[in-house]
BAVO-274639 format. One record per residue (C-alpha): residue number from 1; residue in one letter; chain; x, y, z. Coordinates in nm, 2 decimals, m for minus. Example, Ala and Ser with C-alpha at 12.3 -4.5 7.8 and 13.67 -1.06 7.14 Angstrom:
<rs>
<r><num>1</num><residu>A</residu><chaine>A</chaine><c1>1.23</c1><c2>m0.45</c2><c3>0.78</c3></r>
<r><num>2</num><residu>S</residu><chaine>A</chaine><c1>1.37</c1><c2>m0.11</c2><c3>0.71</c3></r>
</rs>
This chain:
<rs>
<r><num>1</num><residu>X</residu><chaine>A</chaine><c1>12.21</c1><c2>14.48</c2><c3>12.95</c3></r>
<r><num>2</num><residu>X</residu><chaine>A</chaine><c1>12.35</c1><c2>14.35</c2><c3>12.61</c3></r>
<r><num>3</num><residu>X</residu><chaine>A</chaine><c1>12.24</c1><c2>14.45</c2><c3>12.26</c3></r>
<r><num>4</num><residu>X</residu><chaine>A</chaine><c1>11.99</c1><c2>14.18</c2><c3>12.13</c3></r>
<r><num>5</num><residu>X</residu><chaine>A</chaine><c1>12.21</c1><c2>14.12</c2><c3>11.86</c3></r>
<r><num>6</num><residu>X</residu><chaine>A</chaine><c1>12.46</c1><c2>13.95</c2><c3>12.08</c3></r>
<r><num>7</num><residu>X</residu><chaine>A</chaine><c1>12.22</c1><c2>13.70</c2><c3>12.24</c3></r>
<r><num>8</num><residu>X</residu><chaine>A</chaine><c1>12.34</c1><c2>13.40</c2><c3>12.07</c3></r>
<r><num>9</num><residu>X</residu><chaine>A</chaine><c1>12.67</c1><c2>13.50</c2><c3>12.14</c3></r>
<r><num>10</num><residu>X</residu><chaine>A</chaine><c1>12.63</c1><c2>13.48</c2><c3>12.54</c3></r>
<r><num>11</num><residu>X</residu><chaine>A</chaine><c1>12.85</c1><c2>13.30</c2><c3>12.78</c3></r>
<r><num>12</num><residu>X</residu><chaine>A</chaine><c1>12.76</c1><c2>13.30</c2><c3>13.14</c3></r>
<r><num>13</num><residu>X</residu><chaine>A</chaine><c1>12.88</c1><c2>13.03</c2><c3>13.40</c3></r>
<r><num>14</num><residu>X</residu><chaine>A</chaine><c1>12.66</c1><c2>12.84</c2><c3>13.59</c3></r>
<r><num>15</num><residu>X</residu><chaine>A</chaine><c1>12.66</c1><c2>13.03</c2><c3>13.91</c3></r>
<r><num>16</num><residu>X</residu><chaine>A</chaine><c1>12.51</c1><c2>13.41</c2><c3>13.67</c3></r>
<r><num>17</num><residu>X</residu><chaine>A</chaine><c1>12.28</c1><c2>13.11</c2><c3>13.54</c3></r>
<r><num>18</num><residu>X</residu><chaine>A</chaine><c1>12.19</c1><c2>13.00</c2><c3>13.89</c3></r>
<r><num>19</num><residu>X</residu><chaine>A</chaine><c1>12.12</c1><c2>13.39</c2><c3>13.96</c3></r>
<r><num>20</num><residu>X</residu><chaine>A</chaine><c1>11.92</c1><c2>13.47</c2><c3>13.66</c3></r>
<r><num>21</num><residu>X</residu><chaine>A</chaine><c1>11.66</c1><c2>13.17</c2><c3>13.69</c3></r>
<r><num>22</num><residu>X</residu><chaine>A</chaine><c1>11.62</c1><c2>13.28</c2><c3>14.09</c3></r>
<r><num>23</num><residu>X</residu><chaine>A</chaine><c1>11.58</c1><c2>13.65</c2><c3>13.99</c3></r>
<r><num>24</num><residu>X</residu><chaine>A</chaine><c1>11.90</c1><c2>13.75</c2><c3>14.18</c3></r>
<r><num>25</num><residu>X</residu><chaine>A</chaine><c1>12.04</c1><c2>13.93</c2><c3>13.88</c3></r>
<r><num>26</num><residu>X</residu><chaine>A</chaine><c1>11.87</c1><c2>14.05</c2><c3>13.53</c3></r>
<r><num>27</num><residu>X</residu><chaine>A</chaine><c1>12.01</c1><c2>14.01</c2><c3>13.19</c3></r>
<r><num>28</num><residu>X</residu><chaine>A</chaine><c1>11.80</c1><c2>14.26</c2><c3>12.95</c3></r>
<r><num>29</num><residu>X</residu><chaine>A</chaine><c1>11.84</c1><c2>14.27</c2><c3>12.59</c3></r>
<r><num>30</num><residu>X</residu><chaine>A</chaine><c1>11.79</c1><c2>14.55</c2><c3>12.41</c3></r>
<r><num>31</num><residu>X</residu><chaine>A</chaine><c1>11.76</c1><c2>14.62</c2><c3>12.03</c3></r>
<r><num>32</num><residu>X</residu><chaine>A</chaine><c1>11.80</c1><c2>15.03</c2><c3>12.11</c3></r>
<r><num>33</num><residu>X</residu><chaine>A</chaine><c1>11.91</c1><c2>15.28</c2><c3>12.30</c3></r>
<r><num>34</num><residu>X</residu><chaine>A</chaine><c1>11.52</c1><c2>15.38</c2><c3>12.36</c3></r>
<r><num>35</num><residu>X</residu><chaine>A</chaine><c1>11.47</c1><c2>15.02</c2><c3>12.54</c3></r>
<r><num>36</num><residu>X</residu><chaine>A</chaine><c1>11.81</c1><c2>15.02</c2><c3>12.71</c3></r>
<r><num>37</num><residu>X</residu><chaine>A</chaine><c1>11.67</c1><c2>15.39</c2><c3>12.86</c3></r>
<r><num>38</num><residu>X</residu><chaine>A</chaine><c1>11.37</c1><c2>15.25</c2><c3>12.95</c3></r>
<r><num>39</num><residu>X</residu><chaine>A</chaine><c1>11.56</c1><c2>14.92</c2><c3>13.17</c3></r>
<r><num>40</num><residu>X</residu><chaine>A</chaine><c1>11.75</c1><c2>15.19</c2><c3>13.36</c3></r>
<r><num>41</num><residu>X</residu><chaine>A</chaine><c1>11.53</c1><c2>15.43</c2><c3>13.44</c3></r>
<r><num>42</num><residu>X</residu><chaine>A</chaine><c1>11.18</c1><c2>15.30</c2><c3>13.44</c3></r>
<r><num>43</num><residu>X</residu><chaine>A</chaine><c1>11.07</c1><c2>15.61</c2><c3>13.22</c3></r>
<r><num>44</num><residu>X</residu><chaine>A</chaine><c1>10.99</c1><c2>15.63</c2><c3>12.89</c3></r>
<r><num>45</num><residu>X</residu><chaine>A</chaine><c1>11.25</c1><c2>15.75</c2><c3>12.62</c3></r>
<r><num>46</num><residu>X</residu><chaine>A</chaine><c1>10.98</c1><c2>15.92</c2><c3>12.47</c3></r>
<r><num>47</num><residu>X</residu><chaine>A</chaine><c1>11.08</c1><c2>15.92</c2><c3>12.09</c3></r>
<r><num>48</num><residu>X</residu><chaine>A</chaine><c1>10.76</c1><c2>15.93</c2><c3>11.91</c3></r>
<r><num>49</num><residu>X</residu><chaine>A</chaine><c1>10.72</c1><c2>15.76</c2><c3>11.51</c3></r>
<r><num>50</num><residu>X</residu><chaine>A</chaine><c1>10.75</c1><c2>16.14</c2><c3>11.34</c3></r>
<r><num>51</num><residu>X</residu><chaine>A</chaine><c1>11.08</c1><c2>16.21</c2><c3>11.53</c3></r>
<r><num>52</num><residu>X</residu><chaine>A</chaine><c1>10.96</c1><c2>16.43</c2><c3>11.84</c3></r>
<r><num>53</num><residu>X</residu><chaine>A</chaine><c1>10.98</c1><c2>16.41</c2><c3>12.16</c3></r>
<r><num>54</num><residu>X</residu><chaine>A</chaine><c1>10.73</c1><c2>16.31</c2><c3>12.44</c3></r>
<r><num>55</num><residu>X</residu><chaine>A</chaine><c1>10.69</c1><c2>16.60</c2><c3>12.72</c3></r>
<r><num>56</num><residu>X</residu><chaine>A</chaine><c1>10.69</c1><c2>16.31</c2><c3>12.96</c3></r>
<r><num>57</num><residu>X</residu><chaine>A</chaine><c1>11.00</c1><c2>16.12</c2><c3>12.80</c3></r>
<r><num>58</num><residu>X</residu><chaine>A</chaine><c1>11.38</c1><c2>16.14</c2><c3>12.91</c3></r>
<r><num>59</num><residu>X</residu><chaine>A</chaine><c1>11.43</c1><c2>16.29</c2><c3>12.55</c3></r>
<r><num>60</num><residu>X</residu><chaine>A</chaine><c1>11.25</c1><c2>16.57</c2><c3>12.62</c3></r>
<r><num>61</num><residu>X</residu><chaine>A</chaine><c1>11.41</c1><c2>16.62</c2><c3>12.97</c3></r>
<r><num>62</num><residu>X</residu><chaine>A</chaine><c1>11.76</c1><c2>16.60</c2><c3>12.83</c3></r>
<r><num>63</num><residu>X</residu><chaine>A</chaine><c1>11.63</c1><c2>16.84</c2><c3>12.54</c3></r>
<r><num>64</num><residu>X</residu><chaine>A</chaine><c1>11.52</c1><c2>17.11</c2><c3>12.80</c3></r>
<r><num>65</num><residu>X</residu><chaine>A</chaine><c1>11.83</c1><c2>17.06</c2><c3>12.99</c3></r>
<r><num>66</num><residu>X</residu><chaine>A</chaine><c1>12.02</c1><c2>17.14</c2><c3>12.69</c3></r>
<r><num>67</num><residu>X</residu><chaine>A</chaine><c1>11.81</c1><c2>17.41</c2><c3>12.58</c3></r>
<r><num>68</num><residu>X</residu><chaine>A</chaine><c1>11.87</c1><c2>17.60</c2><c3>12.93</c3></r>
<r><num>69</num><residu>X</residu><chaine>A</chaine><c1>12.26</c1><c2>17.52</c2><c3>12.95</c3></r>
<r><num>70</num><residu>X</residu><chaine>A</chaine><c1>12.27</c1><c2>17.67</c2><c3>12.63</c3></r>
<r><num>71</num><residu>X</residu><chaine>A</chaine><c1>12.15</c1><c2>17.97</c2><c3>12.70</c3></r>
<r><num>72</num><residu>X</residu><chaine>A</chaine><c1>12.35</c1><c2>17.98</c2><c3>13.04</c3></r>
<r><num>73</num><residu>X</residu><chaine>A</chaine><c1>12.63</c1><c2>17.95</c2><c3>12.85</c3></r>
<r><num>74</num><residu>X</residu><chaine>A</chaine><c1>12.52</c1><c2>18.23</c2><c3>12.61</c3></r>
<r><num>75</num><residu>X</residu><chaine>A</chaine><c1>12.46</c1><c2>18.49</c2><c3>12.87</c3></r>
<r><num>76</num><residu>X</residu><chaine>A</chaine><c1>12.79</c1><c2>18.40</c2><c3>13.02</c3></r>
<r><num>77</num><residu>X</residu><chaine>A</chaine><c1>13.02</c1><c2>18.48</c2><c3>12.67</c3></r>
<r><num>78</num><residu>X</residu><chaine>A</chaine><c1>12.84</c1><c2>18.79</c2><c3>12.61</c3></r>
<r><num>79</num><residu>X</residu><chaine>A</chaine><c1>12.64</c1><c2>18.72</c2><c3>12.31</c3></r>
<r><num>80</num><residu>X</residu><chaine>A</chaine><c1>12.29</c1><c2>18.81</c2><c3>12.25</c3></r>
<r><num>81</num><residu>X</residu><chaine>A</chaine><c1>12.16</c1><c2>18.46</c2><c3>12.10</c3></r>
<r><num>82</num><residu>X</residu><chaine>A</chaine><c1>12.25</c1><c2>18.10</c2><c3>12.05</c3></r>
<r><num>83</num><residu>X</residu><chaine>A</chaine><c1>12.27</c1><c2>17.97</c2><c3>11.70</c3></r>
</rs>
């Protein structure tokens, strides 16, 4: 995976050449982190136009995770609330 940007920039010897064109090994560009999540996990980032997240997306999975460690980590110092 490469950022699109760098494209034109690419240097590959013949043999990676030989692999891509007999689908032996991938070469994905990506213009954002949202596509190069996509490539390696086959699920949807899940950022929507207005900024939130999909249910079904990685986003939201990595935003419950978080939301749960932070309360773990709450009840373990003591406090009452997260801020």
């Amino acid at each position: 995976m490469i950022p699109a940007s760098n494209i034109s920039n690419l240097m590959l010897k013949q043999d990676i050449v030989n692999a891509v064109q007999e689908s032996q090994f991938h070469i994905w560009s990506v213009n954002k982190i949202e596509e190069g999540i996509e490539v390696l996990t086959g699920v949807p980032a899940g950022k929507n136009k207005d900024g939130s997240f999909d249910p079904d997306g990685i986003f939201a999975r990595v935003n419950q995770r978080l939301a749960v460690l932070a309360e773990e980590l709450v009840k373990c110092s003591g406090e009452t609330g997260y801020r």
